[in-house]
C-alpha positions in Angstrom: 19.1 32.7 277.1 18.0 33.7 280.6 14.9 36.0 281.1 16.0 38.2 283.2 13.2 40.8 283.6 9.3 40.6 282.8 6.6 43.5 283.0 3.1 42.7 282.6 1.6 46.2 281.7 -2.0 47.3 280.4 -3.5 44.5 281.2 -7.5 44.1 280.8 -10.6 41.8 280.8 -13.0 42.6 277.5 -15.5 39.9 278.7 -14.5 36.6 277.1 -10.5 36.9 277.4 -7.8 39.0 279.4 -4.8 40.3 277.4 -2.0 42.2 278.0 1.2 43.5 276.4 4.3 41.1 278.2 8.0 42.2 277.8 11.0 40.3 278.2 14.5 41.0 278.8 16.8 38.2 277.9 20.7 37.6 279.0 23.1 35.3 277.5 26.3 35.7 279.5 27.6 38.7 279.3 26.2 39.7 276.0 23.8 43.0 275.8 20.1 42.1 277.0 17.8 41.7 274.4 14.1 43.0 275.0 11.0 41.1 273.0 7.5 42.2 273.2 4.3 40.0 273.1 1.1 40.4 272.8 -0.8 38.0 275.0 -4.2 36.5 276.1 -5.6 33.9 278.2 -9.2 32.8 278.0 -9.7 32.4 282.2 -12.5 34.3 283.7 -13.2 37.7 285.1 -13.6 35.6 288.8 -10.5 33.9 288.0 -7.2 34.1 290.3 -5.2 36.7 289.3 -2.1 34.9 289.7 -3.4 32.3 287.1 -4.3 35.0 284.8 -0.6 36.2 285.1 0.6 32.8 284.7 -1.6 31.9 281.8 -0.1 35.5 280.5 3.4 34.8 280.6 3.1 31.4 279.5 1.2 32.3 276.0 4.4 35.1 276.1 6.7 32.5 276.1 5.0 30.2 273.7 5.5 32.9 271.3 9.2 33.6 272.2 9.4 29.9 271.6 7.9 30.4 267.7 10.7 33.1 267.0 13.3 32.0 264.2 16.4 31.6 266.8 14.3 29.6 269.4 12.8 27.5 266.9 15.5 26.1 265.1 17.0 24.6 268.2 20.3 27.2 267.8 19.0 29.0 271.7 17.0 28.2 274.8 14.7 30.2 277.0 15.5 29.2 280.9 12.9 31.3 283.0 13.9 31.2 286.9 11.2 33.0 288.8 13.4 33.1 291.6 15.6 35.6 290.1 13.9 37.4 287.5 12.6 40.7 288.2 8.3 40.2 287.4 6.4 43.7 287.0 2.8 43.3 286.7 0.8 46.8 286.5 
């Protein structure tokens, strides 16, 4: 499966860890996208680069994706190509 699309929204720092709620919409072929949700958080700093926040952020994302039942038993594959997927990060 292909991640397609990926928005970052209410993201926050409560003064040991930033979180924020990550969504992800996944192709396979021509098959109807599927849309997961995750809860994330990385431990970085306030000071620290936002781009590392975010990457931290949609790493821990797709460490969860990873856990769910289809991805785990081997039967599908995330590919992430940030070249072509569409990241929203408000």
């Amino acid at each position: 499966m292909q991640v397609t699309n990926i928005d970052v929204n209410n993201q926050c720092f409560n003064g040991t860890a930033h979180t924020a709620s990550v969504s992800m919409e996944l192709r396979s072929g021509e098959q109807t996208p599927t849309n997961v949700h995750f809860l994330c958080r990385t431990d970085r700093g306030a000071d620290c680069p936002s781009t590392l926040v975010l990457y931290d952020l949609l790493q821990d994302a797709l460490r969860q994706a990873r856990r769910m039942p289809g991805f785990r038993a081997g039967e599908k594959d995330i590919e992430v190509d940030v070249t072509t997927a569409t990241i929203t990060a408000a």
